[in-house]
N, C-alpha and C positions, 0 to 999 in steps of 0.2 A: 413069834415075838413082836410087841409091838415098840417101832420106834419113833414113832412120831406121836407128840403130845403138844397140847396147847391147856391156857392160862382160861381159866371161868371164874366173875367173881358177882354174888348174887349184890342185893339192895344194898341189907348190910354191910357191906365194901369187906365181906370174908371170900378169900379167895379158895379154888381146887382145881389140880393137875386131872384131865380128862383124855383119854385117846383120843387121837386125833378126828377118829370119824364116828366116833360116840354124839349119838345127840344129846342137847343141852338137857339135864334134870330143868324141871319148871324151877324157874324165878331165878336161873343162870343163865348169864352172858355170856360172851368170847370177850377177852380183855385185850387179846391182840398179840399176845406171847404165843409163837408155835418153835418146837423144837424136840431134842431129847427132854423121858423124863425130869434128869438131874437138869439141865437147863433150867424148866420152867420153876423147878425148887428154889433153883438157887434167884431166878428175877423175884419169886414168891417171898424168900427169905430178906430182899433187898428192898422191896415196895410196901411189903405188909409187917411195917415195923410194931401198928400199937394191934394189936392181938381183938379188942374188945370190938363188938358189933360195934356198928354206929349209931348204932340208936341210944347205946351207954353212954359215949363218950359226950365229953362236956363244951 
């Protein structure tokens, strides 16, 4: 079981919960969030209010 999970968010400022020692998919970062899965849900739930890429938003 895995319990260590961290925060990845690509250009479009869309974030994903990764295992901790998963390497990054291309054109994702570490955002700096490590923890339990439901941890980084819930910083993901609190940071990433407007849903739409960035490149939508006005």
């Amino acid at each position: 079981m895995i319990d260590a999970f961290r925060v990845v968010r690509n250009d479009e400022e869309q974030y994903s919960v990764l295992p901790a020692d998963m390497l990054n998919p291309p054109g994702w970062t570490d955002e700096g969030t490590i923890g339990t899965r439901e941890q980084c849900l819930a910083h993901i739930a609190a940071v990433w209010t407007d849903l739409r890429p960035k490149s939508l938003r006005g």
